[in-house]
C-alpha positions in Angstrom: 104.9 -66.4 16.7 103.0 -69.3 15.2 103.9 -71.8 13.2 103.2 -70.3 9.7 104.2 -67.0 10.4 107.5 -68.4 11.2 108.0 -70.7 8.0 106.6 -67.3 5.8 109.9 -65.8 7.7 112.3 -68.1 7.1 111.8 -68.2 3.4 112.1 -64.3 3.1 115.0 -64.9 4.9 116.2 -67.8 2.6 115.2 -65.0 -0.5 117.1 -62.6 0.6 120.4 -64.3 1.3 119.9 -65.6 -1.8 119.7 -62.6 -3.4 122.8 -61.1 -1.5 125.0 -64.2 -2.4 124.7 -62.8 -6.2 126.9 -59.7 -5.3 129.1 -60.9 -1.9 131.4 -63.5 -1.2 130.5 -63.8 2.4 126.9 -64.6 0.8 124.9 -66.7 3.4 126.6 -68.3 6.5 125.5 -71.5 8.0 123.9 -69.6 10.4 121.2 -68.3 8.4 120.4 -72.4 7.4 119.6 -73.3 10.8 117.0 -71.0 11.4 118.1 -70.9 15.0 120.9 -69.0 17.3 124.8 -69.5 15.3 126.9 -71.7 17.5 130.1 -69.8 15.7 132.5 -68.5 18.3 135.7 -68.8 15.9 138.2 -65.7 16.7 140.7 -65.5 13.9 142.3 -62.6 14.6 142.7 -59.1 17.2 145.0 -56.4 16.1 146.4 -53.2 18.3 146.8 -49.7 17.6 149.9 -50.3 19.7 151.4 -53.7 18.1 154.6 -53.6 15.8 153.4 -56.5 13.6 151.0 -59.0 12.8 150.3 -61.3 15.9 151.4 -64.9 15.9 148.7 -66.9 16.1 147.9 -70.4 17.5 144.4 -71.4 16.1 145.0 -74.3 18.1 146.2 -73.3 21.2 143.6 -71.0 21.0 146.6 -68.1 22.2 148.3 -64.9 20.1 151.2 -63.3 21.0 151.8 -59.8 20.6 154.8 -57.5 20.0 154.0 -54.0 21.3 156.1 -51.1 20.1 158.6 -49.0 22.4 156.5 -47.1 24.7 156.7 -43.3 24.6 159.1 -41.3 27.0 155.9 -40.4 28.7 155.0 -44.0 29.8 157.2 -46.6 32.0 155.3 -49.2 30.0 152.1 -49.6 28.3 149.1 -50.3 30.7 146.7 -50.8 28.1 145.9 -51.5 24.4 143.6 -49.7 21.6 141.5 -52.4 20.0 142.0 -51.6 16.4 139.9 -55.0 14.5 138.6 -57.9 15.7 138.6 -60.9 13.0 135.7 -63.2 14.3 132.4 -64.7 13.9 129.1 -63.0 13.3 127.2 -62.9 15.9 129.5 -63.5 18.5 130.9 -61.3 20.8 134.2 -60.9 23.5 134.2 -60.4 26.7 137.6 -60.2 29.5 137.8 -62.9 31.7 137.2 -62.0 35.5 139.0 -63.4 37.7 142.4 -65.1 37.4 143.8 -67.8 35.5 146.1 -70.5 36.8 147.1 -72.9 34.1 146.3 -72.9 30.7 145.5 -76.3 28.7 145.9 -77.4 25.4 143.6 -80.0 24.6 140.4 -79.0 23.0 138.8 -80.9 25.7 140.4 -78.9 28.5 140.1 -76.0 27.2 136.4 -76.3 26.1 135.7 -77.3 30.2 137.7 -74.2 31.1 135.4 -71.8 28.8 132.4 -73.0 30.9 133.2 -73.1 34.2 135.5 -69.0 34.1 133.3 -65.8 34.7 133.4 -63.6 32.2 132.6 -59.4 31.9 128.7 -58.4 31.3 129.8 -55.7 29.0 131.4 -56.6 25.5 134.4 -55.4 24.4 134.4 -53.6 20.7 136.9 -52.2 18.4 138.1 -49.1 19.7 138.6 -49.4 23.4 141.2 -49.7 25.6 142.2 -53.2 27.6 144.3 -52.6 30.4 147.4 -55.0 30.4 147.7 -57.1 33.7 151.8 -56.8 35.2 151.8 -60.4 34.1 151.5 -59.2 30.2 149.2 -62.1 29.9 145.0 -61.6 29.7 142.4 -63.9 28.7 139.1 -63.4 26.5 136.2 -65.4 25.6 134.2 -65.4 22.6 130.4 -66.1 22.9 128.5 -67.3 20.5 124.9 -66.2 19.5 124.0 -69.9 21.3 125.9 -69.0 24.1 129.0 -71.2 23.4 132.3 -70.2 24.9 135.9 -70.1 23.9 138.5 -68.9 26.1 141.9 -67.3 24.0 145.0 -66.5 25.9 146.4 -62.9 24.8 150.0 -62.5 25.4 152.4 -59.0 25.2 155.9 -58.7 24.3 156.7 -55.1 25.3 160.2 -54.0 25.0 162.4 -54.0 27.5 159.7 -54.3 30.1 159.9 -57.5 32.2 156.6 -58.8 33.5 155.9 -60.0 36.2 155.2 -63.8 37.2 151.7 -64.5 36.1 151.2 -66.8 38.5 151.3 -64.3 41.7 148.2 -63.3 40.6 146.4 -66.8 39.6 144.1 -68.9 41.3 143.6 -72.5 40.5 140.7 -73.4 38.5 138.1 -76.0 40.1 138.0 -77.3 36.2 139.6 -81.1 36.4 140.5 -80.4 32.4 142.4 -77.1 33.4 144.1 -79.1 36.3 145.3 -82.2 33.9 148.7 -82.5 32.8 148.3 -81.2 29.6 148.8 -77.8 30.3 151.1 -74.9 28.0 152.2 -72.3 30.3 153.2 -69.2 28.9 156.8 -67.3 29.1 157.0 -63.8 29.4 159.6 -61.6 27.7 161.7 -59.4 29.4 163.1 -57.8 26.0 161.7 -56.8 22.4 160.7 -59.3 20.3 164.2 -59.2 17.7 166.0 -61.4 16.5 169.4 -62.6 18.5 171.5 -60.9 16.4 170.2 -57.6 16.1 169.8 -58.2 19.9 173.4 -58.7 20.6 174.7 -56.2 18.0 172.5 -53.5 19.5 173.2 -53.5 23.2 175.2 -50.7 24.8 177.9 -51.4 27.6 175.4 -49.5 30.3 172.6 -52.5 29.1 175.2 -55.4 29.0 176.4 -54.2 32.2 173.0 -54.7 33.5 171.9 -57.8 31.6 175.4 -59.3 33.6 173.5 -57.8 37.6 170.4 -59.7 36.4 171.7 -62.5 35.7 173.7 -62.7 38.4 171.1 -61.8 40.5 169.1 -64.5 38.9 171.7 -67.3 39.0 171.9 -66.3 42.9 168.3 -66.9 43.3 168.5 -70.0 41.7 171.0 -71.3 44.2 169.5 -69.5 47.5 166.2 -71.8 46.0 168.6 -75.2 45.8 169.9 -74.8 48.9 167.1 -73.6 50.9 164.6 -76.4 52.4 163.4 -79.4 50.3 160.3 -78.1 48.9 157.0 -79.8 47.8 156.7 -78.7 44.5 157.2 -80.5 41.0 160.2 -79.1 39.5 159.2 -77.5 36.4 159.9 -74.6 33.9 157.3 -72.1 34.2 158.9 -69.7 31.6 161.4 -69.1 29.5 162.5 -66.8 27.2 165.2 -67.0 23.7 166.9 -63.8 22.5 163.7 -61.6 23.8 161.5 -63.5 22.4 158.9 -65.8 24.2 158.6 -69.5 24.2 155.6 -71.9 24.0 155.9 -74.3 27.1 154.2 -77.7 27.2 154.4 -79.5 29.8 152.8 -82.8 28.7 155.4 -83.3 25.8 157.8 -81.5 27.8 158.7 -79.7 25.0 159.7 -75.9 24.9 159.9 -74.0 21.4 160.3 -70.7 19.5 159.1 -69.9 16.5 159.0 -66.9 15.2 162.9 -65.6 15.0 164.3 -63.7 12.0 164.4 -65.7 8.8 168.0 -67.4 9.0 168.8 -66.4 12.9 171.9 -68.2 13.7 170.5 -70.7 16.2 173.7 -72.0 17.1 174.4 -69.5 19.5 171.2 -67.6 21.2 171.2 -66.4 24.0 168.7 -67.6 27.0 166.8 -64.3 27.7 164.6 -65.4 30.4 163.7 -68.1 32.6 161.2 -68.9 35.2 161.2 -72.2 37.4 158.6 -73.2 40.2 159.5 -72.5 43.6 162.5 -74.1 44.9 163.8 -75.3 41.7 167.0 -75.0 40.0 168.5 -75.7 36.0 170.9 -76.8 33.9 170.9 -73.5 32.2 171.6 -69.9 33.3 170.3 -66.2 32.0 172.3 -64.5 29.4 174.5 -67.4 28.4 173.9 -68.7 24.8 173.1 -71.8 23.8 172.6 -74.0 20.5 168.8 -74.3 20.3 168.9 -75.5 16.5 168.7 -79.1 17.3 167.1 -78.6 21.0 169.2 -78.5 24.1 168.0 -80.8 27.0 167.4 -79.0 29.9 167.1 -80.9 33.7 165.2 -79.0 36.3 165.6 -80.3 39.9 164.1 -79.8 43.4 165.4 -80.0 46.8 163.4 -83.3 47.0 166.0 -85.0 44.5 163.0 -84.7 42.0 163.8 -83.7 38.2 162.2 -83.3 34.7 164.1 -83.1 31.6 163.0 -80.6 28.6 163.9 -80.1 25.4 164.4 -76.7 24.5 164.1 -75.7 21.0 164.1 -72.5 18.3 163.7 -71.5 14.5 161.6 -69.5 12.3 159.2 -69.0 9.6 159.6 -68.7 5.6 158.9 -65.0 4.8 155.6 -64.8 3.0 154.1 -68.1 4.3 150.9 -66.4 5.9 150.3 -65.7 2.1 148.9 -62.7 2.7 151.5 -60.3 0.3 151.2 -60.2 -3.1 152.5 -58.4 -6.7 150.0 -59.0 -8.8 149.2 -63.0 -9.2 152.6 -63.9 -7.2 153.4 -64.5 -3.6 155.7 -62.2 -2.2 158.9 -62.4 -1.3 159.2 -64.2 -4.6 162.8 -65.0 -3.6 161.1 -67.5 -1.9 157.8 -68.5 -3.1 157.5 -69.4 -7.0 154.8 -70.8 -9.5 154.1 -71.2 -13.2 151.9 -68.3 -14.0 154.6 -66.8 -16.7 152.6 -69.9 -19.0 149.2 -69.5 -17.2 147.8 -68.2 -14.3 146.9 -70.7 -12.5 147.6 -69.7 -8.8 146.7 -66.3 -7.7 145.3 -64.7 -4.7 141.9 -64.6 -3.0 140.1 -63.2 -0.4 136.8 -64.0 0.9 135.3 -63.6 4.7 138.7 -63.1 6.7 140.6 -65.1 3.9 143.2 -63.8 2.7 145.2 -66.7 1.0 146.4 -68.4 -2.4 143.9 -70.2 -5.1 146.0 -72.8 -6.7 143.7 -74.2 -9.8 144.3 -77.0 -12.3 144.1 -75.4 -16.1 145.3 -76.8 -19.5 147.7 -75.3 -22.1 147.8 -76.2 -25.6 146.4 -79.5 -25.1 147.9 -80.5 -22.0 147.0 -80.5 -18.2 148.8 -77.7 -16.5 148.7 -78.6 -12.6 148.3 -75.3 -10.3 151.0 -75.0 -8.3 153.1 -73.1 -5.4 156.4 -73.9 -4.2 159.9 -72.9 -2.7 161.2 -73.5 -6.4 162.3 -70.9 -9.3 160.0 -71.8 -12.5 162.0 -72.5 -15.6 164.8 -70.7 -14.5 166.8 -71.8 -18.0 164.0 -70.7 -20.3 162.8 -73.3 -22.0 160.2 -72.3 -24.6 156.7 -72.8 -24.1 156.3 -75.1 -27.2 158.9 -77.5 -25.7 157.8 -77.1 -21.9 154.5 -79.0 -23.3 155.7 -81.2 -25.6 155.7 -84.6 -23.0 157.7 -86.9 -25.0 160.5 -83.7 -24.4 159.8 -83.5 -21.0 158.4 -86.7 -19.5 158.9 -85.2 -15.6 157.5 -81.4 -15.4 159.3 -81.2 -12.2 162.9 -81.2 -14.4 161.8 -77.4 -15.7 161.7 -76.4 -12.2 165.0 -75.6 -9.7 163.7 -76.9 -5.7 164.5 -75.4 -2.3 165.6 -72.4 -0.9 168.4 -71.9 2.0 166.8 -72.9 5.2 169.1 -74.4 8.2 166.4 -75.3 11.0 164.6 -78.1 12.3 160.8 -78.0 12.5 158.8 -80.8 14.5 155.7 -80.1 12.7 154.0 -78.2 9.3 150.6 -76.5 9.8 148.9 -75.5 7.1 145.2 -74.2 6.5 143.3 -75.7 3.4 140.6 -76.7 1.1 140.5 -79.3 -1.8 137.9 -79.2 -4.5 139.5 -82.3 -6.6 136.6 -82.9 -8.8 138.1 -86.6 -8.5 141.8 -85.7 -8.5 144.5 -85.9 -5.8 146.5 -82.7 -4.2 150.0 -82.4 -3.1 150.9 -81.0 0.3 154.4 -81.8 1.5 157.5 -80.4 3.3 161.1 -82.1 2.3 164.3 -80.6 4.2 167.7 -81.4 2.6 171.2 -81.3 3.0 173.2 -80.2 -0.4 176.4 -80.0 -0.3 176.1 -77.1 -3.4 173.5 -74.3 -3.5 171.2 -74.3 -6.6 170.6 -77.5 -8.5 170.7 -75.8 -11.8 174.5 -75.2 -11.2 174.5 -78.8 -9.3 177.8 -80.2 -10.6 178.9 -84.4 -11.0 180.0 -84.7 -7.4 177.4 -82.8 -5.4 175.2 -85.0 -3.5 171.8 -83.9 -1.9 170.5 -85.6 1.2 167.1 -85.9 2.5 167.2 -85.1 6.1 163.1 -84.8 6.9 159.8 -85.1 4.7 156.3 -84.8 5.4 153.8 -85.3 2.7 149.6 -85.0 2.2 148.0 -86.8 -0.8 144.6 -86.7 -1.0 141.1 -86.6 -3.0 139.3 -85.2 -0.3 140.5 -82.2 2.3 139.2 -84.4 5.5 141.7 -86.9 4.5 139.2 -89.7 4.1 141.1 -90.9 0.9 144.5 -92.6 1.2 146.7 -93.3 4.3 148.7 -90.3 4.7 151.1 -91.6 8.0 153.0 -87.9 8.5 149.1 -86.4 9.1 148.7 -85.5 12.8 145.3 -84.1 12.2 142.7 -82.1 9.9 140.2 -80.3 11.3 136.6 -79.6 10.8 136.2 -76.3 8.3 136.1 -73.0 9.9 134.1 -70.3 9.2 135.6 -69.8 5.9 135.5 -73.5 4.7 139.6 -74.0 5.8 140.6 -76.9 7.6 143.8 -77.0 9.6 146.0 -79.5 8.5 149.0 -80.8 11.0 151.8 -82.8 10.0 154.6 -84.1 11.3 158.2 -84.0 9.9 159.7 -87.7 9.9 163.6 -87.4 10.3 165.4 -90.2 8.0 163.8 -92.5 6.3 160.0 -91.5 5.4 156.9 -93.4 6.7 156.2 -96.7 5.2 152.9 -95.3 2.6 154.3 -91.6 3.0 153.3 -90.6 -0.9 156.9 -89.8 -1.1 157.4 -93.3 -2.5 155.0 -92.1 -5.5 156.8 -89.5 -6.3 160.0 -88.5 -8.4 161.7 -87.1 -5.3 164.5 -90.0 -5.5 164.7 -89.9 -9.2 168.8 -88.6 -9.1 168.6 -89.7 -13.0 167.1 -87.0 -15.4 164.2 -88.6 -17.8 164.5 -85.4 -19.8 167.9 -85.5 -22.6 167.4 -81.9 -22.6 170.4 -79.8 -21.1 167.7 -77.2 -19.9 166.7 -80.1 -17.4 167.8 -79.5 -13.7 168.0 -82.6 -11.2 166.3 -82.0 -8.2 166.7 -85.6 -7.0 168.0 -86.5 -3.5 169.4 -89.3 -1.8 168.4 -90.6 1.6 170.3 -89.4 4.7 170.1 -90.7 7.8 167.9 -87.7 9.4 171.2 -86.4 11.4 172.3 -84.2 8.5 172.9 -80.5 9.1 169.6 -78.9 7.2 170.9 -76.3 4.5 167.3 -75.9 2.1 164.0 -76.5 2.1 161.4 -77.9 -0.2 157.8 -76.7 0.3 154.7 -77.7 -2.4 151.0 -76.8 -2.8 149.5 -78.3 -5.9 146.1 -79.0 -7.3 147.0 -82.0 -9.1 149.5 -84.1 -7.1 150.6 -86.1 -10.6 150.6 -82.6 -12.7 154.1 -83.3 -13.1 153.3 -85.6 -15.3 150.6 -83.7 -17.4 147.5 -85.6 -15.6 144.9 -84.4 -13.5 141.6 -83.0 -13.7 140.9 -79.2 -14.7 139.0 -77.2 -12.2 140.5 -78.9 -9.7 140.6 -76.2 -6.5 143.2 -76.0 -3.6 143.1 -73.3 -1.0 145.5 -72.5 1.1 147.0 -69.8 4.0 148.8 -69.5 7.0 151.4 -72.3 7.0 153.5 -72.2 9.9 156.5 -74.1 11.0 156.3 -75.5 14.5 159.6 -76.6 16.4 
């Protein structure tokens, strides 16, 4: 093609995407602006005719985990999988990995090297077909861009009451130095349905507990045939583990070992340890079927017959219902027993959905006269009714955040808060931030003289800008680049006792325990410091658009985005 014939092209082409951006919100990718092959190979999402549930999903990890449903009588277990959607970018496509895969890194540098270097199947997979499952319950896939870029995803199945088997009997050590570092995550396999531990417990018969006690005497027998047998050459290591049927994240860099995704408010004093898989010769400090308190982490020593140990911290909680914003009634988050906003005044958070988005627009607005911050939050707005007249008058109510009643019940204890975002600010600041408390009462609108609330952990995000090029924000582990929708992921991580020196927490009113309002409508959300070792009874989460809207300032239009927080322990 020559040289004008291809300009005359690319401005149709820049026409008719304009054209189409009148009447779609997908409109024109960058893909269409380079003129070129799309280097896109982002894979949000891949649902199951056979799943249960929504997949958890790991963006950064780049691994989802599965719950399958019972199979039918017919079927043992299920040996393969209905596509029903895949969420990814245009132009791309998937493909199954051949071949095996050993170890699986974290890093984005590992895992980048590892795309390039596996072999992958000629022949695309599409929505519609079957995937056979591997014994292991564990496949991999790679998304390929139009360029030809690469990134390999780890697919993992729960299916109930199906062990797997060890996924690394039929895994072959990659040549790829990345995929060889220490920063690997190796993946546990469940040997029960994904439920919570008390459902688990309540619904076993005496035929099943009979059998969970052979395994687990079986297993504990294996574990000290291993200890005793000759000194073997291998690290000691956990390869796998398992709490209350549910599978566990393993890294072996941090040495860290968490779940995430129990039942909202699982009693995580007393789970029970499901499943566990050690390298060869190794033995632990914890058994199969006994329960354990994994709400603070239990430390967990794995030794070989050379004398050799490691020591991991073993840790489980949950999610807020809701927080993958993708339910709504109408203009409010649902369950709204847990998430709340202003919008009985005006709506100024309400849901939106554009490319694979499907999340919560939180918008700065005015009201009679006065700057009315967009706003979502574990909080119940106004809960005394206070009239709207009086809500705005500012002499009234010098502190907005005195209408509201903060935190919900919530007894775990996350590492980390991971949230995807966008900030249009126009010039004004958001508010992103996590606080965990301990109360000794429930609601702070009943809060009586001698109650006293603690804060046990806080992590907070201030900024004008979504890449966090403003202020220091010290709790921020990282924000990424946008994705294909314009979201960035933002990381941070929850400091236990006294915040950060320049957390934005010392900007706020969040230590106020003296009400500026003289109305008795006002509720005192204020807290105290705690030392960090308090027992965690609620939970404070904010998204606003103006981080000082409290106070009746900010800028109107100002835009923030989010979806898909997720608590990480």
């Amino acid at each position: 093609m020559s040289f004008k014939n291809k300009v005359f092209w690319q401005i149709i082409a820049m026409c008719s995407c304009a054209v189409y951006t009148l009447v779609s919100l997908n409109g024109c990718s960058a893909d269409y602006d380079t003129f070129g092959k799309s280097d896109y190979c982002v894979l949000s999402e891949i649902t199951f005719a056979e799943q249960e549930s929504s997949p958890a999903v790991y963006s950064n990890n780049h691994r989802m985990v599965f719950d399958l449903v019972a199979p039918p009588e017919s079927l043992e277990t299920w040996n393969s999988v209905t596509i029903d959607a895949i969420d990814m970018s245009h132009f791309a496509s998937l493909h199954l990995v051949k071949g095996k895969v050993e170890e699986f890194p974290t890093d984005s540098v590992a895992l980048d090297s590892l795309a390039q270097k596996i072999s992958v199947s000629d022949e695309s997979i599409k929505m519609g077909e079957k995937i056979d499952i591997p014994s292991s319950h564990v496949l991999y896939v790679v998304v390929i861009s139009e360029s030809g870029k690469k990134a390999v995803w780890q697919l993992v199945f729960n299916i109930p009451e199906v062990k797997p088997k060890s996924s690394s009997s039929n895994s072959v050590k990659s040549s790829s130095s990345a995929s060889s570092s220490s920063s690997v995550k190796s993946v546990a396999s469940s040997s029960s349905s994904a439920k919570s531990a008390s459902s688990s417990n309540s619904g076993k018969s005496s035929e099943s507990s009979s059998s969970a006690k052979n395994e687990s005497s079986s297993s504990a027998a294996s574990v000290a045939s291993s200890s005793s047998a000759a000194k073997s050459s291998q690290p000691p290591k956990i390869l796998a583990l398992s709490i209350a049927g549910l599978a566990a994240v393993v890294n072996e860099e941090s040495k860290s070992i968490h779940v995430d995704d129990l039942d909202f408010r699982t009693d995580l004093t007393s789970l029970e340890l499901s499943d566990l898989e050690l390298s060869e010769g190794a033995s632990a400090n914890i058994k199969v079927g006994e329960s354990y308190d994994f709400s603070t982490g239990v430390q967990v020593t794995v030794m070989n017959g050379n004398d050799e140990s490691e020591t991991y911290t073993v840790k489980a909680g949950y999610q807020l219902p809701g927080s993958n914003f993708n339910s709504w009634k109408g203009d409010d988050v649902t369950p709204d027993s847990i998430w709340g906003n202003a919008n009985t005044i005006l709506t100024t958070t309400k849901k939106i959905t554009s490319g694979s988005l499907i999340g919560a627009q939180i918008q700065t607005s005015s009201v009679l006269g006065k700057v009315a911050s967009g706003s979502l939050y574990t909080a119940d707005f106004n809960p005394k009714g206070v009239g709207t007249l009086s809500m705005a008058n500012a002499s009234t109510w010098p502190d907005g955040n005195e209408l509201l009643d903060f935190g919900k019940p919530f007894a775990a204890r996350p590492e980390f808060m991971e949230v995807k975002f966008s900030y249009e600010g126009k010039g004004d600041s958001c508010d992103i931030y996590i606080l965990l408390e301990n109360r000794t009462g429930d609601r702070n609108i009943n809060r009586k003289a001698g109650d006293v609330n603690k804060l046990v952990a806080s992590a907070w995000f201030r900024s004008t800008k979504a890449d966090n090029s403003g202020r220091e924000n010290p709790d921020v582990v990282s924000v990424s680049e946008p994705d294909e929708n314009g979201m960035r992921t933002l990381l941070l991580k929850l400091k236990y006792g006294e915040p950060l020196a320049g957390s934005p927490i010392e900007n706020s009113s969040t230590f106020n325990t003296e009400l500026e309002s003289s109305n008795k409508s006002a509720v005192n959300n204020g807290l105290e410091q705690g030392s960090g070792e308090e027992p965690v009874t609620h939970i404070r989460v904010v998204f606003a658009s103006s981080a000082n809207g409290n106070h009746y300032e900010g800028i109107k239009g100002a835009t923030l985005i989010i979806d898909e927080m997720r608590l990480i322990y």
